[in-house]
MARROGU-743732 format. One record per residue: residue in one letter; x negated, y negated, z of N, C-alpha, C in turn. Coordinates in Angstrom, 1 decimal. Atoms other than C-alpha are relative to their C-alpha. Layout:
+-------+--------+--------+--------+--------+--------+--------+--------+--------+--------+
| mardo |    n_u |    n_v |    n_w |   ca_u |   ca_v |   ca_w |    c_u |    c_v |    c_w |
+-------+--------+--------+--------+--------+--------+--------+--------+--------+--------+
|     a |      X |      Y |      Z |      X |      Y |      Z |      X |      Y |      Z |
...
+-------+--------+--------+--------+--------+--------+--------+--------+--------+--------+
end
This chain:
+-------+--------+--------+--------+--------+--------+--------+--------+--------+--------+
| mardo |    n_u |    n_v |    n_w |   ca_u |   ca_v |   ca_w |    c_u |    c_v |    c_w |
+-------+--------+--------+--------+--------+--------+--------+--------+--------+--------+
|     x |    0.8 |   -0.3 |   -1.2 |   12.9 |    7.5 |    2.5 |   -1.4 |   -0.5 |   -0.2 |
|     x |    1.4 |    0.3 |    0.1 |    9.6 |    6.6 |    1.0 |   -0.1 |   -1.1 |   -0.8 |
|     x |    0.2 |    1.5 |    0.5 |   10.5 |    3.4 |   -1.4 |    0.7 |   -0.8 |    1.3 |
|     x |   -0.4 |    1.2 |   -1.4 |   11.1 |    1.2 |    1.5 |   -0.9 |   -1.3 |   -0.6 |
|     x |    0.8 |    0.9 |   -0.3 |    9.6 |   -2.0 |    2.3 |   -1.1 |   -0.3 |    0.9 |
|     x |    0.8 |   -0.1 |   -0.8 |    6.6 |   -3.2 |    4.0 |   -0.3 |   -1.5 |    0.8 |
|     x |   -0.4 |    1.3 |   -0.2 |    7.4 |   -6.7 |    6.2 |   -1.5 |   -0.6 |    0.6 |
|     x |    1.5 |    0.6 |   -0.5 |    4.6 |   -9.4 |    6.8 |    0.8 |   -1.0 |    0.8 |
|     x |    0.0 |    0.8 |   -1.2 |    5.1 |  -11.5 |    9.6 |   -0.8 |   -0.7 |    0.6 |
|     x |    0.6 |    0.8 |   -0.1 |    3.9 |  -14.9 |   10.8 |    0.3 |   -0.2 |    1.5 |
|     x |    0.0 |    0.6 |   -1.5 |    3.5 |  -16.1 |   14.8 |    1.1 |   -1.4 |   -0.4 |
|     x |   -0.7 |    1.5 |   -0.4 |    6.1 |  -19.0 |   15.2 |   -0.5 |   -0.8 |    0.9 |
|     x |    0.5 |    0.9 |   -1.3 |    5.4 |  -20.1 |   18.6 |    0.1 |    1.4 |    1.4 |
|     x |   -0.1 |   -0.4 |   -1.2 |    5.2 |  -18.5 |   22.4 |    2.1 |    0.4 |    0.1 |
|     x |   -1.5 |   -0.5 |   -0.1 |    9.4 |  -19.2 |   22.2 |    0.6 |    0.9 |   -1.3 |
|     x |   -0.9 |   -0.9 |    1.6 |   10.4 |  -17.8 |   18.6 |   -0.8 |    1.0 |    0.1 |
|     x |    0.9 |   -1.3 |    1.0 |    7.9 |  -15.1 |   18.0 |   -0.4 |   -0.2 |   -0.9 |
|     x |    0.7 |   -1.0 |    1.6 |    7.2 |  -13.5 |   14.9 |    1.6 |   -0.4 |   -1.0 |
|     x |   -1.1 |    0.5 |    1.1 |    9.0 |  -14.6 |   12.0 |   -0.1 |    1.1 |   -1.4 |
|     x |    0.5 |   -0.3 |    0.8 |    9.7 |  -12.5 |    9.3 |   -0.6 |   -0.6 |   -1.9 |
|     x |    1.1 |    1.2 |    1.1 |    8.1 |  -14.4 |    6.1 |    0.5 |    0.7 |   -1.6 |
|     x |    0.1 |   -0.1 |    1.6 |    8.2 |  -12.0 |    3.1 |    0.2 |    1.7 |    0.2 |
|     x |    0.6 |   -1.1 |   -0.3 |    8.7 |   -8.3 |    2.5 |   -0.4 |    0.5 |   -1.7 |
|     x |    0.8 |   -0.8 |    1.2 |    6.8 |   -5.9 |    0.0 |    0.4 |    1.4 |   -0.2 |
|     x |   -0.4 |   -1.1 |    0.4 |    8.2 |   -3.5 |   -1.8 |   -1.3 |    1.7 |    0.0 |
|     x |    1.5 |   -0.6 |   -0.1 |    5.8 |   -0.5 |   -1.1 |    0.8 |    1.9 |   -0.4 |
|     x |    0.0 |   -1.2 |    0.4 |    5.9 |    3.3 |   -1.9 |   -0.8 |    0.9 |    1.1 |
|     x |    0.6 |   -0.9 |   -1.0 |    5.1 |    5.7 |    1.4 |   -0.6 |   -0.5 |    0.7 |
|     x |    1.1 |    1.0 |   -0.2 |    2.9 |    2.9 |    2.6 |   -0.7 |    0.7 |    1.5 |
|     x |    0.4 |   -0.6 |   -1.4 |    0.2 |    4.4 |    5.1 |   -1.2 |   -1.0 |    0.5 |
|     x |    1.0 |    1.1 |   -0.8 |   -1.8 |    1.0 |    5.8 |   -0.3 |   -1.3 |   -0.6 |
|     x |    0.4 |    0.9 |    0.6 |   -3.0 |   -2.1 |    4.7 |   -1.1 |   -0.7 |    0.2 |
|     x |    0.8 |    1.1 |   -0.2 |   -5.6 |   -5.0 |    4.9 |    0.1 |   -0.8 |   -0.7 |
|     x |    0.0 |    1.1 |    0.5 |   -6.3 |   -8.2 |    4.4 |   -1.8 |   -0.5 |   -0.4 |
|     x |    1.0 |    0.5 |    0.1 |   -9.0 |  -10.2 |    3.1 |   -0.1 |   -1.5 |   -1.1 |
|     x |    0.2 |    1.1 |    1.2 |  -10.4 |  -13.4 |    1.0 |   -0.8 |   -0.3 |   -0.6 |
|     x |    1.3 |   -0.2 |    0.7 |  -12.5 |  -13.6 |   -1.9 |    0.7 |   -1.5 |   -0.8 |
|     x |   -0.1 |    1.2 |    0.9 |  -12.9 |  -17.2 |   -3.4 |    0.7 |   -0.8 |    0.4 |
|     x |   -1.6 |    1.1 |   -0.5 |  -10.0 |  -19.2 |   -1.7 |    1.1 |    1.1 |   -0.2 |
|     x |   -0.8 |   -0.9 |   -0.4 |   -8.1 |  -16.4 |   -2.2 |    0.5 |    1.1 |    0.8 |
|     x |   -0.3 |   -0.8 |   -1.0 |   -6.4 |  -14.7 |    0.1 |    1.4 |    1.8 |   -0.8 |
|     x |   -0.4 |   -1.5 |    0.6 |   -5.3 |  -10.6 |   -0.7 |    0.6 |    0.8 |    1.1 |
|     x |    0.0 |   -1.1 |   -0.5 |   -3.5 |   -7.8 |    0.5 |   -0.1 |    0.9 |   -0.7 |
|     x |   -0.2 |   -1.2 |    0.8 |   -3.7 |   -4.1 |   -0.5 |    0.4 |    1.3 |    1.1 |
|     x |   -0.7 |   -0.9 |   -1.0 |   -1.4 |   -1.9 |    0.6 |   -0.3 |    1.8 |   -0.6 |
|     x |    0.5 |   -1.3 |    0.5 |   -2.7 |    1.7 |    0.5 |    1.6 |    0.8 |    0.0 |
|     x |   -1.3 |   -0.7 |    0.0 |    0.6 |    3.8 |   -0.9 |    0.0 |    1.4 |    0.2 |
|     x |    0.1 |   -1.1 |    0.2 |    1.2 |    7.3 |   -0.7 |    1.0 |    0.5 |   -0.9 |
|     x |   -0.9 |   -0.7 |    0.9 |    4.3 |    9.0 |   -2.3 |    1.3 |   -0.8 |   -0.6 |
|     x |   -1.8 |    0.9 |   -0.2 |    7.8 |    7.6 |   -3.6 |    1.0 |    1.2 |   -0.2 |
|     x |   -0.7 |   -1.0 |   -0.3 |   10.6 |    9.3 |   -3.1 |    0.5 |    1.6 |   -1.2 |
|     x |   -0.2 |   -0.5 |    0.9 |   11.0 |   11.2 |   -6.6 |   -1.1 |    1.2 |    0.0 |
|     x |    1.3 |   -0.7 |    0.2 |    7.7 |   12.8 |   -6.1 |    0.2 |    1.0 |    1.1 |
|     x |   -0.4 |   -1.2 |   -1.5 |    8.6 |   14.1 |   -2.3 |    0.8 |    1.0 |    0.0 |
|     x |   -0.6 |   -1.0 |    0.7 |   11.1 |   15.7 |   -3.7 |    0.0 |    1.0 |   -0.4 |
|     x |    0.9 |   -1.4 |    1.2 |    9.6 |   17.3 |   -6.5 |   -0.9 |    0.8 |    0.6 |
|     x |    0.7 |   -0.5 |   -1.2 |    7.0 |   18.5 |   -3.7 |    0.4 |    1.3 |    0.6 |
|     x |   -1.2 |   -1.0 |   -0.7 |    9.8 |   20.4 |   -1.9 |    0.6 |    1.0 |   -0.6 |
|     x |   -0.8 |   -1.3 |    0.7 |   11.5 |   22.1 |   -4.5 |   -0.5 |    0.5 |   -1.6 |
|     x |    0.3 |   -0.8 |    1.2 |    9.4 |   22.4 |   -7.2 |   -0.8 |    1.5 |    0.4 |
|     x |    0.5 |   -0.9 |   -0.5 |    8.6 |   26.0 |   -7.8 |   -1.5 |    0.5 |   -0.7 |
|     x |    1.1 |    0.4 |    0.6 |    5.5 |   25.1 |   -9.6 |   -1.0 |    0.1 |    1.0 |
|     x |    0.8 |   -0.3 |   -0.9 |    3.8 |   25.1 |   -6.4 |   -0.4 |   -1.6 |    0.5 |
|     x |    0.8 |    1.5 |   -0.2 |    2.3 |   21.3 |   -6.1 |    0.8 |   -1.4 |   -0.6 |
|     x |   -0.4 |    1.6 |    0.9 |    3.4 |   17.6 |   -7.5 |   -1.0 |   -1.0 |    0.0 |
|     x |    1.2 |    1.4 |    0.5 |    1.6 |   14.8 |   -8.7 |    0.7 |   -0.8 |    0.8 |
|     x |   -0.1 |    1.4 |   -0.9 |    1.0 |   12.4 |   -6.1 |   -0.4 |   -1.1 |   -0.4 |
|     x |    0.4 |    1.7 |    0.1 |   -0.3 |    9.5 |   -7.8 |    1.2 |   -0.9 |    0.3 |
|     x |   -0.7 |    1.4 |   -0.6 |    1.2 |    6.6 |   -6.6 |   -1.3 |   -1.1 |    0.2 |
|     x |    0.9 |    1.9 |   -0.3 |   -1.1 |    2.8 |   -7.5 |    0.3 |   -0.1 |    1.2 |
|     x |   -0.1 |    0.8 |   -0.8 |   -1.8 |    1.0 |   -4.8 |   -0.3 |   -1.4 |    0.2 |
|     x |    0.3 |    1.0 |    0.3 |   -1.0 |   -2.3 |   -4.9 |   -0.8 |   -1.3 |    0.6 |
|     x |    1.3 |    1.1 |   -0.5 |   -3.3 |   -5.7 |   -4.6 |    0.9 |   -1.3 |   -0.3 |
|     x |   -1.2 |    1.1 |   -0.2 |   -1.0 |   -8.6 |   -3.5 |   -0.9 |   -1.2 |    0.1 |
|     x |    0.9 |    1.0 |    0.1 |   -2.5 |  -12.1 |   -4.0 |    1.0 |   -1.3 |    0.4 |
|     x |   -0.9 |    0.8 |   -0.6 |   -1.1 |  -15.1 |   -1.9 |    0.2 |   -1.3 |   -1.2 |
|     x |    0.1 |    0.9 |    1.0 |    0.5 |  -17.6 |   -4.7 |    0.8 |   -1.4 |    0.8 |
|     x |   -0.6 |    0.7 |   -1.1 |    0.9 |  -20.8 |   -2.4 |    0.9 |   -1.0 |   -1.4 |
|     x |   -1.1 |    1.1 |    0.5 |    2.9 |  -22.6 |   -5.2 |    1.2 |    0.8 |    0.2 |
|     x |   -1.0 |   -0.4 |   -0.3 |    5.5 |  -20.1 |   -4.3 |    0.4 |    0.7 |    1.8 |
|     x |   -0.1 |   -0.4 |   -1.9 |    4.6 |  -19.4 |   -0.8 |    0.0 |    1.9 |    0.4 |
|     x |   -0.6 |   -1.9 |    0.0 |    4.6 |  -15.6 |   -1.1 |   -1.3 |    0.8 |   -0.6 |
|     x |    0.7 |   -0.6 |    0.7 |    2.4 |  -12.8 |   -2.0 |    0.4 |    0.9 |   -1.1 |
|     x |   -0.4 |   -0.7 |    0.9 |    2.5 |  -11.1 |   -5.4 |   -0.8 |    0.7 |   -0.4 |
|     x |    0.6 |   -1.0 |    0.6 |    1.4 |   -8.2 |   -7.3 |   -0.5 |   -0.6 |   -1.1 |
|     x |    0.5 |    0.4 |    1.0 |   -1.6 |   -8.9 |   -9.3 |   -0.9 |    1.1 |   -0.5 |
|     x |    0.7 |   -0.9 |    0.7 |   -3.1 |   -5.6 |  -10.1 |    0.3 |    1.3 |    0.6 |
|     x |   -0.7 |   -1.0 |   -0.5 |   -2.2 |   -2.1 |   -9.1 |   -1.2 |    1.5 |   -0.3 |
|     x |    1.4 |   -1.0 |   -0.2 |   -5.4 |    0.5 |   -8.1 |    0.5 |    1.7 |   -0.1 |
|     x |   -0.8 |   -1.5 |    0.3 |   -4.9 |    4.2 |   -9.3 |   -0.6 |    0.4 |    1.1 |
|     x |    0.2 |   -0.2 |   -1.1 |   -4.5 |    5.8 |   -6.1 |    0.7 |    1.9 |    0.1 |
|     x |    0.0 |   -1.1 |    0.2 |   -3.7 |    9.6 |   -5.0 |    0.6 |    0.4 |    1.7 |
|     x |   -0.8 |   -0.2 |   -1.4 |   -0.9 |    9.8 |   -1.8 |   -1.1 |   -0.6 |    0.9 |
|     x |    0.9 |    1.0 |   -1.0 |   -3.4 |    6.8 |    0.0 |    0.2 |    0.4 |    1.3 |
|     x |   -0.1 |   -0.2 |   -0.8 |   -3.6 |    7.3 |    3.1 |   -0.7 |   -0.9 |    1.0 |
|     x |    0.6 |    1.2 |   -1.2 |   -5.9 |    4.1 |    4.3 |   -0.6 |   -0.7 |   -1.3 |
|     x |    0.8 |    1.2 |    1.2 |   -7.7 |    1.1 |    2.8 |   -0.9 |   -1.0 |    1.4 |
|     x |    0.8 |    1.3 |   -0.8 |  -10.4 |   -1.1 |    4.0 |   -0.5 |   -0.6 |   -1.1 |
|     x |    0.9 |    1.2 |    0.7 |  -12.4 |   -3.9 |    2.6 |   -1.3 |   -0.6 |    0.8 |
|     x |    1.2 |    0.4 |   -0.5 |  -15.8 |   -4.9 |    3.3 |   -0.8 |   -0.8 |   -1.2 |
|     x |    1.3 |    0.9 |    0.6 |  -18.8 |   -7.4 |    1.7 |   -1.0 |    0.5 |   -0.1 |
|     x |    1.4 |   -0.3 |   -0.1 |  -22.0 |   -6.8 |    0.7 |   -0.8 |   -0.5 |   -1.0 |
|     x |    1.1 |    1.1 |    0.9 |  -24.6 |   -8.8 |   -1.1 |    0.9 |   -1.0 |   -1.1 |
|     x |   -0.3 |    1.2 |    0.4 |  -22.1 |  -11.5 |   -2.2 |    1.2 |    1.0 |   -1.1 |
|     x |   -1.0 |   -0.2 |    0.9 |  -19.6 |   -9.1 |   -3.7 |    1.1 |    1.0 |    1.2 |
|     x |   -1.0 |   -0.6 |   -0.9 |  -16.1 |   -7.4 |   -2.4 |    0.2 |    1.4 |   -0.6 |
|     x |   -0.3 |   -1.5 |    0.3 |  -15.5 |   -3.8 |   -1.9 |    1.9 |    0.4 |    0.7 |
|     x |   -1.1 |   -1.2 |   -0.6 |  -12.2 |   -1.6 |   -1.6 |    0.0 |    1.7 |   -0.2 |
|     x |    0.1 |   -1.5 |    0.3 |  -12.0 |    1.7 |    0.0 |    1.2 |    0.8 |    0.3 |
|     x |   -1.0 |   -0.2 |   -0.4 |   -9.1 |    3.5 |   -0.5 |    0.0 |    1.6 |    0.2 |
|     x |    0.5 |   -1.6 |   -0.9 |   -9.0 |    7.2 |    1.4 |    1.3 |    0.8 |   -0.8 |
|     x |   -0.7 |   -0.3 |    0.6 |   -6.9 |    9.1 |   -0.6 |    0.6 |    1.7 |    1.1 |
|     x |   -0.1 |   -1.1 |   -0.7 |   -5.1 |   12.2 |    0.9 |    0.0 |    1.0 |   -0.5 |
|     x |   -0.1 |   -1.0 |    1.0 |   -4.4 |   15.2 |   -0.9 |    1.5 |   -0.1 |   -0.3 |
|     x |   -1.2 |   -0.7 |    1.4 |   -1.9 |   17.0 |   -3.6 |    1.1 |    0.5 |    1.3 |
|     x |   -1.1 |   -0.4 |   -0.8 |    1.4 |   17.6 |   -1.6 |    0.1 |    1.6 |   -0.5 |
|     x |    0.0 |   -1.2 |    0.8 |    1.9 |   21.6 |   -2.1 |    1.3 |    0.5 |    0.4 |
|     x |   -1.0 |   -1.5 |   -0.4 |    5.1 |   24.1 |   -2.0 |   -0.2 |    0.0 |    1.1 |
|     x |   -0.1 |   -0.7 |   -1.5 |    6.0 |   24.6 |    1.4 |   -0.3 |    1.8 |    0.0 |
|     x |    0.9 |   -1.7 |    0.4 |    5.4 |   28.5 |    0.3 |   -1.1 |   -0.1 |   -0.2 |
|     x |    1.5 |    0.0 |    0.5 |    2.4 |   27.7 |   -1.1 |   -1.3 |   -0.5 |    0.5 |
|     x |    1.0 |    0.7 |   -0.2 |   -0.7 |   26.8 |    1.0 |   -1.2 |   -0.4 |   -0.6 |
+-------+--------+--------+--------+--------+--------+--------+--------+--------+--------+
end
């Protein structure tokens, strides 16, 4: 339910549509962006949970689970036409990501959500 994939999609034309191109293995995935620093072109998909953790969430009687879940930084490799994982940002059930510039360098901001808790336990 929560390792899924996360599909990227290209415009064809007015007759074809949207094509799908490539998909990304993702974990809860609650957003993405894009951006390009240097000639390269990036995604980073902000993750939240995988399914072992949602679980653990639900029936542990511990009260809470560890949400970490990286969120990965996918980097387009045109000798293979595809984007790949090239670094993996320690993240905390994500819940958004942006990217912004500022005096000649790149930022990521990833919004983290909180600790999943016991349904008993607020």
């Amino acid at each position: 339910r929560y390792n899924t994939y996360s599909d990227l999609y290209a415009w064809v034309s007015d007759v074809a549509g949207w094509d799908r191109v490539q998909r990304l293995e993702t974990k809860g995935a609650q957003g993405a962006t894009h951006f390009e620093a240097d000639g390269t072109h990036y995604l980073v998909v902000a993750e939240g949970i995988d399914s072992t953790q949602a679980k653990s969430a639900m029936w542990n009687d511990g009260g809470s689970s560890d949400t970490r879940v990286g969120s990965n930084v996918w980097a387009w490799a045109p000798e293979r036409r595809r984007f790949s994982v090239v670094d993996t940002l320690p993240t905390n059930n994500s819940a958004a990501v942006e990217h912004f510039s500022m005096h000649g360098k790149h930022y990521l901001v990833l919004a983290d959500h909180r600790r999943l808790m016991h349904p008993t336990h607020p």
